[in-house]
C-alpha positions as CSV (number, residue, x, y, z in Angstrom):
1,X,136.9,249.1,88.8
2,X,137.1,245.9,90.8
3,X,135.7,247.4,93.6
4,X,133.0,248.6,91.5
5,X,132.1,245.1,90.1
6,X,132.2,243.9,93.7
7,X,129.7,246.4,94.5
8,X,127.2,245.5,91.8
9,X,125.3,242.3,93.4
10,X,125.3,245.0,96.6
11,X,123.6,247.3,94.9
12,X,120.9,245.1,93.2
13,X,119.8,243.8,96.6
14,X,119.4,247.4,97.9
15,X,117.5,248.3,94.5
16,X,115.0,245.4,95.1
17,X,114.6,246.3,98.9
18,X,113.8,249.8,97.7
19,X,111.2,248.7,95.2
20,X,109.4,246.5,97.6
21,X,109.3,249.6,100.1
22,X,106.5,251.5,97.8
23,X,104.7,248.2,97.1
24,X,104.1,247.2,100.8
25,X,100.5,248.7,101.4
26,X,99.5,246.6,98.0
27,X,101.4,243.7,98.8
28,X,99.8,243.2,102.0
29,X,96.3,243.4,100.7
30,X,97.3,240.5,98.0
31,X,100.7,239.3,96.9
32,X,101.6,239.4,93.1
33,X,103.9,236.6,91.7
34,X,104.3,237.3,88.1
35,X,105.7,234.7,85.7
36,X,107.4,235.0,82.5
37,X,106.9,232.2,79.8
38,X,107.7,231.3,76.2
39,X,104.0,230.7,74.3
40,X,104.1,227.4,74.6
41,X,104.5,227.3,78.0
42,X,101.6,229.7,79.2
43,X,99.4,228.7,76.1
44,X,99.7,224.9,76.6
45,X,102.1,223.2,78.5
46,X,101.5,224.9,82.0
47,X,97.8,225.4,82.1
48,X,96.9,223.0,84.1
49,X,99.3,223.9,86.1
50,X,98.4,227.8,86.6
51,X,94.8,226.3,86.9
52,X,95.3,224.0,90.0
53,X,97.6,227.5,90.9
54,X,94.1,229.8,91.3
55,X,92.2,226.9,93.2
56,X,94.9,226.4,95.7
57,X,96.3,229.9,95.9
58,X,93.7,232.1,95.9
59,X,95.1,234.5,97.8
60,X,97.7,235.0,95.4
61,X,97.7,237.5,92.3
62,X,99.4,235.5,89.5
63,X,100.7,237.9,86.5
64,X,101.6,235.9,83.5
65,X,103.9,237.5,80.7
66,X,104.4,235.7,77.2
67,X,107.7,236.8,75.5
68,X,110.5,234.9,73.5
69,X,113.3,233.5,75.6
70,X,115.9,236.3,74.3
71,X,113.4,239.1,75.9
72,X,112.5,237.4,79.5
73,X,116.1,237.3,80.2
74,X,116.3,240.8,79.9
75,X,112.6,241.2,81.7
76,X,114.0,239.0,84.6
77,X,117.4,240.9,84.7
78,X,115.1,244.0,85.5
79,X,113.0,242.2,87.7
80,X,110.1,242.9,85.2
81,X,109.3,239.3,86.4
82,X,109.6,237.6,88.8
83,X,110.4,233.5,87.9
84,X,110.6,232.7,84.1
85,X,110.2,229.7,82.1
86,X,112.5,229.5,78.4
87,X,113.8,227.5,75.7
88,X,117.6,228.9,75.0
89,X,120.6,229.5,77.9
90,X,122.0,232.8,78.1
91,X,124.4,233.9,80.4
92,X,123.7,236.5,83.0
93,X,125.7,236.8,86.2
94,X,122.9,237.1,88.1
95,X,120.7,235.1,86.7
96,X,120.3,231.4,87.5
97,X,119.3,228.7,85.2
98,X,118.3,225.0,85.7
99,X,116.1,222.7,83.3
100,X,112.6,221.5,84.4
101,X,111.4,219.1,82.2
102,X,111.8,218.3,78.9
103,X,109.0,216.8,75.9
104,X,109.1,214.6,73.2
105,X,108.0,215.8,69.8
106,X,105.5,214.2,67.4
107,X,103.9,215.0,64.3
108,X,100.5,216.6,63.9
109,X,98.2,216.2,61.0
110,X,94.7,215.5,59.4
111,X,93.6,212.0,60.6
112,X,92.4,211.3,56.9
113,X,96.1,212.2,55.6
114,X,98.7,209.2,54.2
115,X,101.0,208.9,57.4
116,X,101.1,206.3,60.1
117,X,103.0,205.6,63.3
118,X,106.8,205.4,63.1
119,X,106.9,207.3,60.3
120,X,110.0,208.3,57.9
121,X,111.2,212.0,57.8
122,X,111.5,211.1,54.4
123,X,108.1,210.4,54.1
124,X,106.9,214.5,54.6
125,X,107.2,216.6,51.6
126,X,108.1,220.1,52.7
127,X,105.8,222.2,50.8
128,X,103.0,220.6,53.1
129,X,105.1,221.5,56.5
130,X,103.5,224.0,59.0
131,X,106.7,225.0,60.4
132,X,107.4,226.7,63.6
133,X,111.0,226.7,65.1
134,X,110.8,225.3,68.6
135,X,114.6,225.3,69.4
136,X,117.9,226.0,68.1
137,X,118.5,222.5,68.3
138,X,115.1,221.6,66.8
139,X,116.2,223.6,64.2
140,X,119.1,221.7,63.4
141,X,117.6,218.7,63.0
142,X,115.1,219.5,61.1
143,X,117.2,220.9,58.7
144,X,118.6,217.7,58.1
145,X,115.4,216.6,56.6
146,X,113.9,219.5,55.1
147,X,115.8,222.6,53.8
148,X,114.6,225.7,55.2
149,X,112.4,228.2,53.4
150,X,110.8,225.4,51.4
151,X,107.7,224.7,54.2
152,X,103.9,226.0,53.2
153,X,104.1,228.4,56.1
154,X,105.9,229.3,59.0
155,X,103.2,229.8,62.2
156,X,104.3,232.4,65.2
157,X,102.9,230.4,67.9
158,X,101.7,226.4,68.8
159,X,98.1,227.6,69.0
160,X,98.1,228.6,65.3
161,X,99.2,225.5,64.0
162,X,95.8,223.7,63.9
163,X,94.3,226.2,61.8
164,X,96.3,224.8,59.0
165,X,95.9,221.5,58.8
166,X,92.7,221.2,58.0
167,X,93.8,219.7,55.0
168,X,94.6,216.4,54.3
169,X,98.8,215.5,54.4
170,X,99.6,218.6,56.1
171,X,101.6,218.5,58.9
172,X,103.8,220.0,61.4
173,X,105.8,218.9,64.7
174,X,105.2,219.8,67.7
175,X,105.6,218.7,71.5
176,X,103.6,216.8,73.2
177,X,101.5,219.8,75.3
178,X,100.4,220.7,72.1
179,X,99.5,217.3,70.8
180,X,97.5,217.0,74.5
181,X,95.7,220.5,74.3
182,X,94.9,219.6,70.6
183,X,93.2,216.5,71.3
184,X,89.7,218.1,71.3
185,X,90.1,218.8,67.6
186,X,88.7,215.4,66.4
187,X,89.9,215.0,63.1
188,X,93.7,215.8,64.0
189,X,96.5,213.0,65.3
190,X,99.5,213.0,66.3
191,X,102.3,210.4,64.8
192,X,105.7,209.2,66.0
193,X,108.8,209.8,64.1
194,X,111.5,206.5,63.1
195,X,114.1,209.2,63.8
196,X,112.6,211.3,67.3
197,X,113.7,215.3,66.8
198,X,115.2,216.1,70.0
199,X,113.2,216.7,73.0
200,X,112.1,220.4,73.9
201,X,114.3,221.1,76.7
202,X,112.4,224.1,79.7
203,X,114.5,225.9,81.6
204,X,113.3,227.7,84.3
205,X,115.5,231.1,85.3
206,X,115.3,233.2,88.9
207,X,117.1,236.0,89.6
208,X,120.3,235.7,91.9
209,X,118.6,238.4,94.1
210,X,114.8,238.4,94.0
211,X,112.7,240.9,95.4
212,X,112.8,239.9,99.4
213,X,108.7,240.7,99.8
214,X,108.2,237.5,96.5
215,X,111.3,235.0,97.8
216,X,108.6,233.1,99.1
217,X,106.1,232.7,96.8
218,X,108.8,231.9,94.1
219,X,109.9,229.0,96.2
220,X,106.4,228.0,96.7
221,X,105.6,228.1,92.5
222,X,109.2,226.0,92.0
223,X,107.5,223.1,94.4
224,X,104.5,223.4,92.7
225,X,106.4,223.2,88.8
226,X,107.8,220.2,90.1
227,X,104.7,218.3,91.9
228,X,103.1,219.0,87.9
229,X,105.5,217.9,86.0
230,X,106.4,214.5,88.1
231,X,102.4,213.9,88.0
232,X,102.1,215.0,84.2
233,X,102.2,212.0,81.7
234,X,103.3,214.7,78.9
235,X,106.4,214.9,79.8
C-alpha cells in the first residue's frame, strides 16, 4: 500500500539501529568499516590508498570485499558493506551513487613487440588480444575494432593480464592503475591509442541509511578517496 512504501525507509533505519545494538561491545573495542570494490579497484587502483588508510587509522578495522558491480549493489542494499566502489549504475532507491574519478586506458604489451606510441586500433590483430571487459561502454568500443570472440584469451581480473604477454605483440588494454602497478615488470610498456577507448568511469555508492555506529567513519573514508585521487597522477 502507499502507506506501506512510506514505511519502508522507516523501517530500514530501525533495522540498522537494531543491528548496531548487538555489535556495540565489539565496536567499542575497534570500529569496522568494510568496503566493497570491483578487482581493479582493491587489487590496483586503491592500494595506496588503503595503505596510507592502516598508517593513519590504525585504530580502524578495514574489511575489504571484492565482487562485480551487479553483486555489491545488492551487498550494500543489505548492508553487507558498508561504502562501495563500481563500474555500472543501477538504480536502487536507497542507494546513492556519484562518480569519483575516472582513468584513461592504454595498451599493455611486450617492450620487444612491433607497436609504438599513438598507435592505430587497426594496427592489433585480435587473435593476439588479452581481453578483459572493463565496462559496458569499453565494450562498445572495442567492438568497433575488434569483433568479439576472436581475442587469444579472455582474463577474469587486471592482475592476470601480465601473465600473458610474455610474448612478443601480445597485448591488452587496460587503465592506467594497472599500467602503474605493472611497471615493476621490466620488459612490459604501456602505449597510447590514435583513437583513446573511453575512460573507466568509478562510482562510489553509500546506502541512503547507513548503520548510525559507521556514519562517521564512512564520511571520513569519502575525504580520504578524494585527498588520493586529487594527489594521484593516475587519474
Amino acid at each position: 500500500t502507499p502507506g506501506g512504501e512510506e514505511f519502508i525507509p522507516i523501517a530500514e533505519r530501525w533495522m540498522s539501529l537494531f543491528r548496531d545494538t548487538g555489535k556495540i561491545k565489539d565496536q567499542s573495542l575497534r570500529p569496522t568499516l568494510t568496503v566493497g570494490g570491483a578487482d581493479l579497484i582493491n587489487t590496483f587502483t586503491f592500494v595506496p590508498l588503503y595503505r596510507k588508510h592502516l598508517t593513519s587509522f590504525p585504530h580502524i578495522h578495514l574489511s575489504l570485499k571484492t565482487y562485480h558491480s551487479r553483486e555489491l549493489y545488492q551487498m550494500l542494499e543489505s548492508r553487507s558493506i558498508d561504502i562501495g566502489y563500481v563500474y555500472s549504475q543501477r538504480r536502487y532507491p536507497d542507494i546513492i551513487s556519484q562518480p569519483v574519478c575516472e582513468e584513461s586506458m592504454y595498451v599493455i604489451c611486450h617492450k620487444d613487440s612491433r607497436y609504438h606510441q599513438n598507435l592505430d586500433p587497426e594496427e592489433l590483430s585480435p587473435d593476439q588480444e588479452i581481453y578483459l571487459k572493463w565496462s559496458s561502454s569499453y565494450e562498445i568500443w572495442h567492438d568497433r575494432y575488434w569483433p568479439s570472440g576472436k581475442n587469444l584469451i579472455t582474463a577474469g581480473t587486471g592482475a592476470q593480464l601480465a601473465l600473458y604477454l610474455d610474448v612478443p605483440d601480445r597485448w591488452a588494454i587496460a587503465p592506467a592503475s594497472v599500467c602503474r602497478a605493472l611497471k615493476d615488470h621490466s620488459d612490459l610498456t604501456a602505449l597510447r591509442l590514435s583513437v583513446a577507448p573511453p575512460s573507466l568511469i568509478c562510482h562510489e555508492i553509500i546506502h541512503r541509511y547507513p548503520r548510525p555506529s559507521v556514519e562517521s567513519l564512512i564520511h571520513t573514508f569519502q575525504e580520504e578517496v578524494r585527498a588520493f585521487i586529487k594527489g594521484e597522477e593516475v587519474f
